[in-house]
Backbone as ProteinMPNN parsed JSONL, in Angstrom:
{"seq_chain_A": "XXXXXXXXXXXXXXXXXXXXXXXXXXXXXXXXXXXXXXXXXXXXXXXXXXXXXXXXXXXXXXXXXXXXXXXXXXXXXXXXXXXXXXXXXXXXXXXXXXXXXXXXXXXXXXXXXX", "coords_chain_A": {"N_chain_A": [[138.241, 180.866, 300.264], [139.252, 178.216, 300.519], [138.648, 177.23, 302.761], [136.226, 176.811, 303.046], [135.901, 174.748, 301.625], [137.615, 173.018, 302.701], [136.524, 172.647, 305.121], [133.976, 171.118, 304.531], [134.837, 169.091, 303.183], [135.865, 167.739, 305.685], [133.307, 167.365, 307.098], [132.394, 165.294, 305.016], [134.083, 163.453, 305.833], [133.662, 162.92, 308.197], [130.892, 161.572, 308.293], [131.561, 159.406, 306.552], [132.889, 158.296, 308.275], [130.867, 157.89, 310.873], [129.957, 155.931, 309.019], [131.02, 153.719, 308.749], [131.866, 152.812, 311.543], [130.665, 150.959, 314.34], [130.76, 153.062, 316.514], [129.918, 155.413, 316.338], [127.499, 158.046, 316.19], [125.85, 159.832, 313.944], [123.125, 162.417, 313.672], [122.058, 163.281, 310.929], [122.262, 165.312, 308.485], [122.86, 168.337, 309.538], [124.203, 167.589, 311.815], [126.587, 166.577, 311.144], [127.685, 168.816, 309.378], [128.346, 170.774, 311.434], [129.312, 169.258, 313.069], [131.98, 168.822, 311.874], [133.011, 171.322, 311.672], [133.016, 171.802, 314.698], [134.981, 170.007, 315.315], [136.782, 171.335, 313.417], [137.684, 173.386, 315.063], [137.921, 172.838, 317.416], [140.228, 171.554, 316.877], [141.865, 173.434, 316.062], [142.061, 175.407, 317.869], [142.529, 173.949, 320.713], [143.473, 171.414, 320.777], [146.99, 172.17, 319.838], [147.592, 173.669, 322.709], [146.989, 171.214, 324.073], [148.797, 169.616, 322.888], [151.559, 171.268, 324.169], [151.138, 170.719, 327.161], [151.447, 167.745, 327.071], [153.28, 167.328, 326.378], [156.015, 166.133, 327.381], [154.394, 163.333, 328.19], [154.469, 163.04, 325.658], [157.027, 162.276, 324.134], [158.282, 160.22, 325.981], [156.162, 158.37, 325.193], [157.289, 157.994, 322.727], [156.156, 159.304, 320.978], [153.04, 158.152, 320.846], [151.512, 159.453, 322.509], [149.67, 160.946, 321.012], [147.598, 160.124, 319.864], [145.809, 159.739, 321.461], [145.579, 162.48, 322.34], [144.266, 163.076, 319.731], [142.067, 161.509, 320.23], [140.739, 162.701, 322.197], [140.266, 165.117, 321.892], [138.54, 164.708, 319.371], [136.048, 163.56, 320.714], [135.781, 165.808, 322.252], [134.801, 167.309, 320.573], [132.675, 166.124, 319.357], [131.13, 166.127, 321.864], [130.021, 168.635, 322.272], [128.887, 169.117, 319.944], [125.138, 168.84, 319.432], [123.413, 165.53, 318.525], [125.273, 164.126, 316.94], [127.046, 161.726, 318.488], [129.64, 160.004, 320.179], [129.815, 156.832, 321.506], [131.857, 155.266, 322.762], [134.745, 154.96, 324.234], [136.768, 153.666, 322.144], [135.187, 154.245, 319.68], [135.726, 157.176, 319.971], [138.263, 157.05, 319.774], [138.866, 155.485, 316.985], [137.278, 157.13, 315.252], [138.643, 158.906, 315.049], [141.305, 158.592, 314.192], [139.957, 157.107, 311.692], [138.528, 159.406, 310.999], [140.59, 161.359, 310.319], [142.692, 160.033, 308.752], [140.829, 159.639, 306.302], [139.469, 162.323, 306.022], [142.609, 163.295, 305.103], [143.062, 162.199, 302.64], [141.074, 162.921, 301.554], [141.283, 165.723, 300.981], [144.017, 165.726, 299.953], [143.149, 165.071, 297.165], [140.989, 166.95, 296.737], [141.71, 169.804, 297.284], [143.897, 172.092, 296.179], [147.396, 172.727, 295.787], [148.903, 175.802, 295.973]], "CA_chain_A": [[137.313, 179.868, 299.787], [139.656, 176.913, 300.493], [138.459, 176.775, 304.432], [135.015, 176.448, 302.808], [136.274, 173.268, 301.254], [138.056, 171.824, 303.768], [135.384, 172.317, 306.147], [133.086, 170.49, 303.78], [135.581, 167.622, 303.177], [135.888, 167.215, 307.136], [132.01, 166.75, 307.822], [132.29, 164.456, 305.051], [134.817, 162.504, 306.425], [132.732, 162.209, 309.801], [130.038, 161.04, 307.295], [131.984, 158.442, 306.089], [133.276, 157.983, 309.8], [129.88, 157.162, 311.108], [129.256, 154.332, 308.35], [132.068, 152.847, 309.122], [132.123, 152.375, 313.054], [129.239, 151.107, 315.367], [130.852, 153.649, 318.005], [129.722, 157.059, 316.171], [125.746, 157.684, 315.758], [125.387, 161.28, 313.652], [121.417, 162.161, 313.177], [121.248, 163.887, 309.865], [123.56, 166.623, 307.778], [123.164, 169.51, 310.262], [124.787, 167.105, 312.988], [127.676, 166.438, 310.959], [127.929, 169.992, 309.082], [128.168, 171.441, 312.868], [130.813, 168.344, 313.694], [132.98, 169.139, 310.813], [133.171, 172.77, 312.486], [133.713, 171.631, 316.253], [136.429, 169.19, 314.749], [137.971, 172.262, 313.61], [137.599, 174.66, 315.963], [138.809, 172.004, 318.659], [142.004, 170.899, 316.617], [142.741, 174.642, 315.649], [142.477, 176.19, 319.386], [142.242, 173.391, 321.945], [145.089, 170.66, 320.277], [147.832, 172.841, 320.249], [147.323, 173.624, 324.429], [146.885, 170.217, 324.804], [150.128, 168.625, 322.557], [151.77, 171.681, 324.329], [150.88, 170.318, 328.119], [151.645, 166.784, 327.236], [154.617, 167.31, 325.296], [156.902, 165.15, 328.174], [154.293, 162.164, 327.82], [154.083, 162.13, 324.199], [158.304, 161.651, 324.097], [158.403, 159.029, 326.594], [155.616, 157.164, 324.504], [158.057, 157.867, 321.605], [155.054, 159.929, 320.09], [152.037, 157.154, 320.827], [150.447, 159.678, 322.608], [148.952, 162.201, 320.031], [146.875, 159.275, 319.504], [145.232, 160.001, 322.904], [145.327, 163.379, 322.253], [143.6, 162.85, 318.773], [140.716, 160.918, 320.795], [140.15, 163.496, 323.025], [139.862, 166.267, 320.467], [137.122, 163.879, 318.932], [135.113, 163.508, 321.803], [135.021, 166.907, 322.686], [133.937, 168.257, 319.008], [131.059, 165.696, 320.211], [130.009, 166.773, 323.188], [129.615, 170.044, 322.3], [127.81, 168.836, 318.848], [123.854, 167.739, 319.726], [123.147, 165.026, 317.702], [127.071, 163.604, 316.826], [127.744, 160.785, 319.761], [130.397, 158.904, 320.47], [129.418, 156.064, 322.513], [132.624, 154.496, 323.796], [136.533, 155.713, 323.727], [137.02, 153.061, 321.279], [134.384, 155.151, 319.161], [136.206, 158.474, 319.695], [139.763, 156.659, 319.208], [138.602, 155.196, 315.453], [136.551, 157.831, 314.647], [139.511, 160.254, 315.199], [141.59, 157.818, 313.25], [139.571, 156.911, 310.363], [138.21, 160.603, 309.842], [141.528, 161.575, 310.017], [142.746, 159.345, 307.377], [139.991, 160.308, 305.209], [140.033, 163.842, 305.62], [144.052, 163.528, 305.035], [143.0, 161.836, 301.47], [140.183, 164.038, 300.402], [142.298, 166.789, 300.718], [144.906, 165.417, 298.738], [142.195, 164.95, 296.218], [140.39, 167.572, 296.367], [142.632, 170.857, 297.864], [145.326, 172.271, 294.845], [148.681, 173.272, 296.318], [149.58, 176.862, 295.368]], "C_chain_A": [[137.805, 178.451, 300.074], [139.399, 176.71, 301.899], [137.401, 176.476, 304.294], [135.061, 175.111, 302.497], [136.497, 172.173, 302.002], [137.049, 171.504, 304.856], [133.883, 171.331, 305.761], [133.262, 168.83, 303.599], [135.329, 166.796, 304.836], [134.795, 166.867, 307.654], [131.908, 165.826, 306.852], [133.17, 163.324, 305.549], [134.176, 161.56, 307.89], [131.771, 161.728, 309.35], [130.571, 159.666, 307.354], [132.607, 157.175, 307.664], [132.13, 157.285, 310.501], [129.708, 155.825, 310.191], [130.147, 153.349, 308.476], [132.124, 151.996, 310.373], [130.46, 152.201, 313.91], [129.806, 152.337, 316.518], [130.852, 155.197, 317.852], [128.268, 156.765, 315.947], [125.989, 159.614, 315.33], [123.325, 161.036, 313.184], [120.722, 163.362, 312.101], [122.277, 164.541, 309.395], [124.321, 167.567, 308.804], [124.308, 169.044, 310.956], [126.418, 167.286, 312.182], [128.565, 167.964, 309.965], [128.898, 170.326, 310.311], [130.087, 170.354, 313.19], [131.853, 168.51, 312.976], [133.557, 170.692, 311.463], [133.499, 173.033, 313.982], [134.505, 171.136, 316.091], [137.042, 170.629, 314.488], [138.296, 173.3, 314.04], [138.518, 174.122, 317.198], [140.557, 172.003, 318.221], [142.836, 172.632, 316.308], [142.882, 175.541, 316.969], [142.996, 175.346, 320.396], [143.407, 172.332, 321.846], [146.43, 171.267, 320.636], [148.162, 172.739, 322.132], [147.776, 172.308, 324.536], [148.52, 169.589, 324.39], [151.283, 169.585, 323.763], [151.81, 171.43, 325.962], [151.031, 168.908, 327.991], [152.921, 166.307, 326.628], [155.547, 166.267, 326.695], [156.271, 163.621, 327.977], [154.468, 161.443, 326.416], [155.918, 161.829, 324.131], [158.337, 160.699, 324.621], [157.229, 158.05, 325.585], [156.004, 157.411, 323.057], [156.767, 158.423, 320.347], [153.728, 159.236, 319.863], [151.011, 158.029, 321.14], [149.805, 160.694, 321.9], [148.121, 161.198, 319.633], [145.278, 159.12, 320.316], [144.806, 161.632, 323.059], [144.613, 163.727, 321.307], [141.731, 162.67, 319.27], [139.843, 161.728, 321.47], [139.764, 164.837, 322.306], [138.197, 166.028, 320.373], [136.275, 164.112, 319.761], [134.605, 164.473, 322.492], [134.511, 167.628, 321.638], [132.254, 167.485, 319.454], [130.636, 165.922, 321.33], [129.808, 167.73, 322.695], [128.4, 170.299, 321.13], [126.305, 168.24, 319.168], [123.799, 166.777, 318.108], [124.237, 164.367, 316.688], [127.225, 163.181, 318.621], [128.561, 160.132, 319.444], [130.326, 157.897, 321.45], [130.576, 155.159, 323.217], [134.399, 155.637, 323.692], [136.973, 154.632, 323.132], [136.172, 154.007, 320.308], [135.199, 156.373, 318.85], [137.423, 157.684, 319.244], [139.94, 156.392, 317.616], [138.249, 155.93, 314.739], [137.846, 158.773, 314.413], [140.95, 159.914, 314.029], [140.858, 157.633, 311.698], [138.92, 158.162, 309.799], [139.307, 161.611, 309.859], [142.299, 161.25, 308.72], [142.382, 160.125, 306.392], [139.885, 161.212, 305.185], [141.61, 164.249, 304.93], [143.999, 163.411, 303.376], [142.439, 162.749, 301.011], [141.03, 164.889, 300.269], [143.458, 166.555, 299.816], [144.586, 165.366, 297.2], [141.652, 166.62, 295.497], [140.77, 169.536, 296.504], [143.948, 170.452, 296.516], [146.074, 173.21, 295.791], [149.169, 174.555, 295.518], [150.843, 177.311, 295.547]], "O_chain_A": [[137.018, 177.514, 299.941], [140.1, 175.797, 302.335], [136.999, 175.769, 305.217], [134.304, 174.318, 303.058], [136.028, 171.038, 302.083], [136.809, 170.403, 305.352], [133.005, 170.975, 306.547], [132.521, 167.855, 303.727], [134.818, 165.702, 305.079], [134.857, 166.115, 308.626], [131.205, 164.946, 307.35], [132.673, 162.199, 305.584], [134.184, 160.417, 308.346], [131.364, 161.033, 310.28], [130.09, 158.834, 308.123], [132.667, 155.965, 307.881], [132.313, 156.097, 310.767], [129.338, 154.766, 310.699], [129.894, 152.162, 308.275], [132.357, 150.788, 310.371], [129.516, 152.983, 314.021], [129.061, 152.444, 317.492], [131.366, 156.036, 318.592], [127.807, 155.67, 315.623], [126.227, 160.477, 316.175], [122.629, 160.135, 312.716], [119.68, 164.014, 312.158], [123.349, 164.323, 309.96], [125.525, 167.711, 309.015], [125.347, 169.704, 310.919], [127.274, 168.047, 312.633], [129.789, 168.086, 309.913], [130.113, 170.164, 310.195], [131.269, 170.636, 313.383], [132.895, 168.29, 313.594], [134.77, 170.843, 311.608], [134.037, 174.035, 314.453], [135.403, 171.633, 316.772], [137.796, 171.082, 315.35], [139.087, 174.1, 313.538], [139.456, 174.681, 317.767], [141.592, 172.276, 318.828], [144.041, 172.881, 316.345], [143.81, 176.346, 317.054], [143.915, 175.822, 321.064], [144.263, 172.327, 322.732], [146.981, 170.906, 321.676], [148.847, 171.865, 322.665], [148.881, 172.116, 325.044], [149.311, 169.187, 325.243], [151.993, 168.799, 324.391], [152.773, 172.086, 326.359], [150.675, 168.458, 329.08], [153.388, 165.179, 326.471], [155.238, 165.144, 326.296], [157.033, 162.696, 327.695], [154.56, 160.274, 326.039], [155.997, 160.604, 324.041], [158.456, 159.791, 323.798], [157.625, 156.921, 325.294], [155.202, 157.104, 322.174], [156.594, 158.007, 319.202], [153.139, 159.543, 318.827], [149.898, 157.934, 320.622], [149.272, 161.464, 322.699], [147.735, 161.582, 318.529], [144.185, 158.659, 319.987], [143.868, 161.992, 323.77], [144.023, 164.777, 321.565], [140.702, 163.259, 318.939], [138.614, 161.659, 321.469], [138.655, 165.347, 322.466], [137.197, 166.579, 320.834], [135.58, 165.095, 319.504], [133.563, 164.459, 323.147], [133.766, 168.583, 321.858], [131.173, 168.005, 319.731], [129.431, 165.814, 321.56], [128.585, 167.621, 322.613], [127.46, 171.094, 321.142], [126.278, 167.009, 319.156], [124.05, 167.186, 316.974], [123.836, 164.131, 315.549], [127.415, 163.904, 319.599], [128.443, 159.521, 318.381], [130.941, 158.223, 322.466], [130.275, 154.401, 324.139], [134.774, 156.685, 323.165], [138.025, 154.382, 323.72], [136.946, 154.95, 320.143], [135.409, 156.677, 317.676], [137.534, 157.735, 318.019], [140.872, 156.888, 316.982], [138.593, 155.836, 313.561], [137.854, 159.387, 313.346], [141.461, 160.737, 313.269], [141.382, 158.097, 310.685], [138.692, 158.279, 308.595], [139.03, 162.732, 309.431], [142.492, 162.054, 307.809], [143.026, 160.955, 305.751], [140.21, 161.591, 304.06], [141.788, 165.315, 304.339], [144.647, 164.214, 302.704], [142.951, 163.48, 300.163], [141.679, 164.811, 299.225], [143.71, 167.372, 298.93], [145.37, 165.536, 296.266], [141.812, 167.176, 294.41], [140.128, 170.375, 295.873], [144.537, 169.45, 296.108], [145.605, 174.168, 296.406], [149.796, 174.386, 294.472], [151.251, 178.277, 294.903]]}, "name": "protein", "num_of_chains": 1, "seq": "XXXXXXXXXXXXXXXXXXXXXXXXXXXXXXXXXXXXXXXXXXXXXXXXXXXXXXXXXXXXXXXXXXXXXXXXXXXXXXXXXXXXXXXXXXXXXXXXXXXXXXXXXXXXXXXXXX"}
């Protein structure tokens, strides 16, 4: 029941993500339901691979780039989402950032540590 949660927290976070940034446009619940669920489908299969294939750049940028790898996550939970855009890579970079953040909080909030 606690993946029900978190997955709940995380579309609102992209909620909160859109009102925040001109460089996200969601168009209704479903969109961001759905994006809360490509967010974690991406970061739980497709992340990994990727930190895992960039692991030499992210040392040399002393760990900057998971920041880059963050963005790109983002951007592909939106493409794949109709109706969740990101209109620039400033857009995916903030968005990936600030519903990061805020997912990091709710959860602290709202997720009990057993």
């Amino acid at each position: 029941m606690n993946w029900l949660l978190t997955f709940l927290l995380n579309a609102l976070a992209i909620v909160l993500a859109d009102r925040l940034l001109e460089g996200i446009r969601l168009s209704g619940v479903m969109p961001a339901l759905w994006a809360g669920a490509a967010l974690g489908i991406v970061n739980t299969f497709l992340r990994p691979l990727l930190m895992l294939l960039t692991f030499p750049l992210t040392v040399l940028s002393l760990g900057l780039f998971i920041f880059i790898i963050n963005t790109v996550t983002f951007a592909i939970a939106a493409w794949l989402v109709p109706g969740f855009d990101v209109l620039s890579f400033g857009g995916a970079f903030w968005g990936a950032l600030i519903t990061g953040i805020i997912s990091w909080l709710l959860n602290l909030l709202f997720l009990k540590k057993d």
